[in-house]
C-alpha positions as CSV (number, residue, x, y, z in Angstrom):
1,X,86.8,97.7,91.4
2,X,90.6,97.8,91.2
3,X,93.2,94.8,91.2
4,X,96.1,94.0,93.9
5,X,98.7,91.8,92.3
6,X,101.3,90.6,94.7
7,X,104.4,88.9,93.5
8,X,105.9,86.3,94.3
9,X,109.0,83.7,93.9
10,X,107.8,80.3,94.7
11,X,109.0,79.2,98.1
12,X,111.9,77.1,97.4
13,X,114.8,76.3,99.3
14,X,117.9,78.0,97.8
15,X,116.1,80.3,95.1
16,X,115.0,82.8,97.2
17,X,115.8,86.1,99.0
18,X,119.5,85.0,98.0
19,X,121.0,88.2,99.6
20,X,119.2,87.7,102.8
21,X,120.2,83.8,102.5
22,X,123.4,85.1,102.7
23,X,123.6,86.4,106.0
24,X,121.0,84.8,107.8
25,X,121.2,81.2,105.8
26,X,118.7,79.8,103.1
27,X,116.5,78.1,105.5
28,X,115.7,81.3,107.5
29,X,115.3,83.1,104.5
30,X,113.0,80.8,102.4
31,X,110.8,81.1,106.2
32,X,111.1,84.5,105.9
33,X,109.8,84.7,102.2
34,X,106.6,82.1,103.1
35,X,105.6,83.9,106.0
36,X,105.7,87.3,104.6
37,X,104.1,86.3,101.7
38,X,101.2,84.8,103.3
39,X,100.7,87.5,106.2
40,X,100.1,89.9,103.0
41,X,98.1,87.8,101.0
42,X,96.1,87.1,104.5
43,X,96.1,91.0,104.6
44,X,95.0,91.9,101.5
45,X,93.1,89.6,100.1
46,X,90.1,90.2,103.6
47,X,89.4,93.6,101.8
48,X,86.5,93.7,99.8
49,X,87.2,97.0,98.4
50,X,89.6,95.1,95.3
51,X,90.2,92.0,94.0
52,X,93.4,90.5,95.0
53,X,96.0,88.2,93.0
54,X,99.4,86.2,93.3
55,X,101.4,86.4,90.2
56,X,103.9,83.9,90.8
57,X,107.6,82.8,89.1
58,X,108.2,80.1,87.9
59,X,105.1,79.6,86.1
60,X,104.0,76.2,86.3
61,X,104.0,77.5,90.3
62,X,100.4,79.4,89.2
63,X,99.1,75.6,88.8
64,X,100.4,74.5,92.4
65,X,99.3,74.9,95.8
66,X,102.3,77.0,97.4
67,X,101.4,79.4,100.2
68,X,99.0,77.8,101.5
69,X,95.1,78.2,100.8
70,X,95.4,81.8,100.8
71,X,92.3,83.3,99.5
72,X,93.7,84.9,96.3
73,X,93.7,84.1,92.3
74,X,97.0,82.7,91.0
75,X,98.6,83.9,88.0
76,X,101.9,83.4,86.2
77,X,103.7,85.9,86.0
78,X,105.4,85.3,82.7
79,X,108.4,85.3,80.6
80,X,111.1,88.6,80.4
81,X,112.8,90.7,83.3
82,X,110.8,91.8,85.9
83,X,110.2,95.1,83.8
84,X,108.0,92.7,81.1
85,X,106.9,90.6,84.0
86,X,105.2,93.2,85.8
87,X,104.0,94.8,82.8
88,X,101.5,91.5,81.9
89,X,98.9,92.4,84.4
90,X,97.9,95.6,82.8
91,X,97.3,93.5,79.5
92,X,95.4,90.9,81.5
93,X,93.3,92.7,83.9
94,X,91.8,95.8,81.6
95,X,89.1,96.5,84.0
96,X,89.5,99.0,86.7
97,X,93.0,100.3,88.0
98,X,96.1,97.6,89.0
99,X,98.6,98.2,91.3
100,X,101.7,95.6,91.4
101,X,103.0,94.6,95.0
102,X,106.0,93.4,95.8
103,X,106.0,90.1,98.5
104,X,108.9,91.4,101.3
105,X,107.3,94.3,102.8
106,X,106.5,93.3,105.9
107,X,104.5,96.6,107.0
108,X,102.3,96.4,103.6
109,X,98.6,97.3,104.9
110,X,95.5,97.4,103.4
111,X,95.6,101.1,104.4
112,X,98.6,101.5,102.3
113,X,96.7,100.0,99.3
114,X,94.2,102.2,99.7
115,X,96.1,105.3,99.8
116,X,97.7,104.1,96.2
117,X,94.5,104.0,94.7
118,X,92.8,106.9,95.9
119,X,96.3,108.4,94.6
120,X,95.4,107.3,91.1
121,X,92.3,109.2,91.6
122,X,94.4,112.4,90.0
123,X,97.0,110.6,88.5
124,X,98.1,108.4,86.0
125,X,100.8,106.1,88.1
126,X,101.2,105.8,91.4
127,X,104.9,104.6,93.2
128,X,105.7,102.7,96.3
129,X,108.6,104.3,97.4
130,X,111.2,101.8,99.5
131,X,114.0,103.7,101.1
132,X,116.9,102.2,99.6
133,X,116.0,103.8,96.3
134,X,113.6,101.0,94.7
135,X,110.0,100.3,95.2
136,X,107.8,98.1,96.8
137,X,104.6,99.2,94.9
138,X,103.7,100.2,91.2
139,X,100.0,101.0,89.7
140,X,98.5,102.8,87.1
141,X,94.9,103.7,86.6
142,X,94.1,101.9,83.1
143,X,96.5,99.3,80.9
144,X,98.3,98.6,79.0
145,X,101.4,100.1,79.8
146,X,102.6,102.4,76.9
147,X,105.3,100.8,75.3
148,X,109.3,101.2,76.5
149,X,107.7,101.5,79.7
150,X,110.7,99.8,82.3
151,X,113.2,99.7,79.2
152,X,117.1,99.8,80.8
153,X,115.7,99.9,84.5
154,X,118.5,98.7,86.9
155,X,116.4,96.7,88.8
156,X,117.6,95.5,92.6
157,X,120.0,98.6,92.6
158,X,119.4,102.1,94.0
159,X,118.3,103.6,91.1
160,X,115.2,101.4,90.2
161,X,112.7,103.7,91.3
162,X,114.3,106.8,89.0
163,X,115.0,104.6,86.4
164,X,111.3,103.4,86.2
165,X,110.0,106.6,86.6
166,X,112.2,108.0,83.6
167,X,110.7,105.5,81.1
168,X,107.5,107.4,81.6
169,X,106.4,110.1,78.9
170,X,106.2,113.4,80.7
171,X,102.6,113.5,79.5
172,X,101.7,111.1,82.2
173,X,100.9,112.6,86.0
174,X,102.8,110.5,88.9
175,X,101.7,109.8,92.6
176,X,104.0,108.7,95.2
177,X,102.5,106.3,97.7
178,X,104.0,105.8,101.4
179,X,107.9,105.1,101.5
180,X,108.5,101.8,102.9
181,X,111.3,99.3,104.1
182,X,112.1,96.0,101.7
183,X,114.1,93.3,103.3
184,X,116.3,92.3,101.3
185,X,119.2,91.2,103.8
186,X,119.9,90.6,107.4
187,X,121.2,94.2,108.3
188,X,117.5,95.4,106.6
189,X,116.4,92.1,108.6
190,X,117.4,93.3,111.6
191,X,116.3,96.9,111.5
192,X,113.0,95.8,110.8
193,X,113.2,93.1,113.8
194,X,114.0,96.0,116.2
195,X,111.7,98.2,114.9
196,X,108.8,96.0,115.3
197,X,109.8,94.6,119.0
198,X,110.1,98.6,120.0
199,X,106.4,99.2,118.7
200,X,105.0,96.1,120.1
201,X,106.8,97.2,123.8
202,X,104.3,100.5,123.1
């Protein structure tokens, strides 16, 4: 059985989907980050078919009871950029394939998770595609990681997703999972708003 490992700031006013903060205003943006954390963890952790885990920052947050009683192990998700800190899973969990999910994704599904793992059926990593050039989702079928593995990666810029992939040997076979939207501030915010009111009207 495979492993879902969604990260996760703790929920604190102020340190939290800062770009967002800045056009919507902390308050609404710490809300923002609680509620879509929980509705994934709510989402993901039902599903029988893996086991499902919140790796959160700062560490001593693992020990606390933020989001709720949401029905998922708590990890910490360790020292290091979030290159090293999304790397510690695959040390931790050796059994069966992990797949690293990021928190503001709002249209996350279980189906989604699904379809990353049946990708690393033929492959050796699997992707998450978000739009602006990042990604919302990272797995591979076995860990550790090989080593270098996230080295010089430009994180929260448009060339995350490339970067990451380059630090893989070319030995290695890579999936790409659905492309998704991250909200990461309000215009993002609002595209997303809109989007979901127009299905909703359907």
């Amino acid at each position: 059985m495979g492993h879902v490992v969604v990260f996760a700031k703790a929920p604190r006013l102020g340190t939290v989907k800062r770009r967002l903060a800045a056009g919507i205003g902390a308050l609404a943006a710490l809300r923002f980050h609680r509620a879509a954390t929980e509705r994934l963890l709510r989402r993901l952790a039902r599903d029988r078919r893996w086991h499902c885990w919140l790796a959160l920052t700062p560490d001593r947050a693992a020990r606390s009871r933020c989001f709720g009683r949401v029905p998922a192990a708590r990890l910490a998700q360790g020292r290091g950029d979030l290159g090293r800190r999304m790397a510690r899973p695959f040390r931790i969990l050796r059994r069966g394939p992990v797949l690293v999910v990021g928190s503001d994704i709002p249209d996350v599904s279980a189906g989604h998770i699904a379809e990353a793992f049946r990708r690393l059926g033929s492959a050796d990593f699997v992707f998450g595609p978000a739009r602006d050039g990042g990604y919302w989702l990272f797995g591979a079928r076995r860990g550790p990681l090989p080593p270098g593995i996230f080295a010089g990666v430009r994180w929260s810029t448009e060339h995350a997703l490339a970067d990451s992939v380059a630090t893989l040997p070319r030995r290695f076979r890579i999936a790409l999972a659905a492309t998704l939207d991250d909200i990461d501030d309000a215009a993002s915010l609002r595209r997303w708003t809109a989007r979901s009111r127009s299905l909703n009207r359907v």
